[in-house]
N, C-alpha and C positions, 0 to 999 in steps of 0.2 A: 601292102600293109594288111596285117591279120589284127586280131583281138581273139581273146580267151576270155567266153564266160565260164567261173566256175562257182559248184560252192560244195561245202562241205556238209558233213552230220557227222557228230564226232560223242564219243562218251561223258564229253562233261563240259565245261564253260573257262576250266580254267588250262590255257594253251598250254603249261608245261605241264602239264600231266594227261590232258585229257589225250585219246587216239583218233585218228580219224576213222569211222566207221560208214559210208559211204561218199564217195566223190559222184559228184554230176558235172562235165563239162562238155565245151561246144565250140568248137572254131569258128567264127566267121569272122566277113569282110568289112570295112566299114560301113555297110548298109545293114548291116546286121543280120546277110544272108548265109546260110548253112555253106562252109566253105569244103568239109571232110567230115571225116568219121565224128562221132560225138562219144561220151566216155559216160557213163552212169550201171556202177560198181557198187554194191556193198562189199566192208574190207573187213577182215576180221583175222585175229591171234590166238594163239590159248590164253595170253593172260587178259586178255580185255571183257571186262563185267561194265553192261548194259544193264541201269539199275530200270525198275517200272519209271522211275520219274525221265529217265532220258527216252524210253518206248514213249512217254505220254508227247513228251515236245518232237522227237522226230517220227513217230510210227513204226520204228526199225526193233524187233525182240531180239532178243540173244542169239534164240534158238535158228530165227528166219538166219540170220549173219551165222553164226557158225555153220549153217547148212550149205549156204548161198555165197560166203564171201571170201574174194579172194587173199591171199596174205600181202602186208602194205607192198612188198616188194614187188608183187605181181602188178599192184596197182602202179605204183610209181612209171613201172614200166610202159603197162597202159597210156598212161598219162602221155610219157616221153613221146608215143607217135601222134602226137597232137603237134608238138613243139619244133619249130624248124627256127632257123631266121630270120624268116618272112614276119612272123610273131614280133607284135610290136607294144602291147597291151596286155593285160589281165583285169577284165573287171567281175569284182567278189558282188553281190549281194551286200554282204555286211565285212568290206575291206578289213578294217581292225582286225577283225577277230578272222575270217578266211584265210587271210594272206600270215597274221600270226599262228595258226594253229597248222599251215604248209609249214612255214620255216623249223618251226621245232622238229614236226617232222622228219622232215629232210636233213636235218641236225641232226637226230635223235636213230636212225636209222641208217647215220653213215653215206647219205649222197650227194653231200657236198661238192664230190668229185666229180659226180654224173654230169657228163656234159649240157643235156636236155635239163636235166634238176638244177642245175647251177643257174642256167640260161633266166630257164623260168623264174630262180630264187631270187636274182639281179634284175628282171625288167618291172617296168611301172606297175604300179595295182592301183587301180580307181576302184572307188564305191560307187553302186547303183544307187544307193540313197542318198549321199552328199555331193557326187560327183558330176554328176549326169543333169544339168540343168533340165531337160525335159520331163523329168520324174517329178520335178518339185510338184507338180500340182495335181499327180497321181490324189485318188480318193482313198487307195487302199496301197498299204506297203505290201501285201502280201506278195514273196517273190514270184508265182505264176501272170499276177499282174504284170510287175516290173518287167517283165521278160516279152510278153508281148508287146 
């Protein structure tokens, strides 16, 4: 049994339209040790506009991403060498909105088909804030907490 944490930074809040503009994830076991490689990418297009308000909530500038990031397709790929059938979980940070802003994605870019993108698009996605009874009495939601 694996698990995927992952989460996203993306241009906006609303899943069909916004893009994903950095993934961070991390395989591990159910003790929640480092199992493989881990994935932390900024991703970037020529039409995707990173407004100051989205820099202020994620840190990520336009210019850092169009220097630095690879195209969604390179990332997906990325992604995929995370993904085997060992993979039995996926837990977001904030599920709703990670696990819907993957799906348009992977809708929105045509890799429905992808064997790895399919796999992933079909298995369970838990939240770290609703899911994870040990978090409940976290002091602080800040993801770098939850993750330790």
């Amino acid at each position: 049994m694996s698990l995927l944490l992952i989460d996203f930074e993306t241009t906006g809040l609303d899943t069909n339209h916004a893009k994903i503009i950095e993934v961070g994830a991390m395989r591990v076991d159910p003790l929640f040790r480092k199992e493989n490689n881990d994935l932390n990418t900024l991703v970037y297009d020529e039409d995707y506009i990173i407004t100051p308000e989205i820099t202020k909530i994620t840190g990520i500038q336009e210019d850092e991403a169009k220097a630095n990031g690879v195209k969604p397709m390179v990332m997906f790929k990325e992604l995929g060498n995370l993904v085997d059938e060992k993979l039995n979980y996926v837990i977001a940070f904030n599920r709703g909105f990670d696990e819907s802003i993957f799906k348009a994605e992977v809708r929105r870019h045509d890799m429905t088909l992808d064997p790895k993108m399919n796999y992933l698009y079909n298995l369970p996605w838990l939240c770290a804030m609703a899911d994870i009874e040990e978090n409940y009495n976290f002091k602080s939601w800040k993801q770098m907490h939850i993750a330790l």
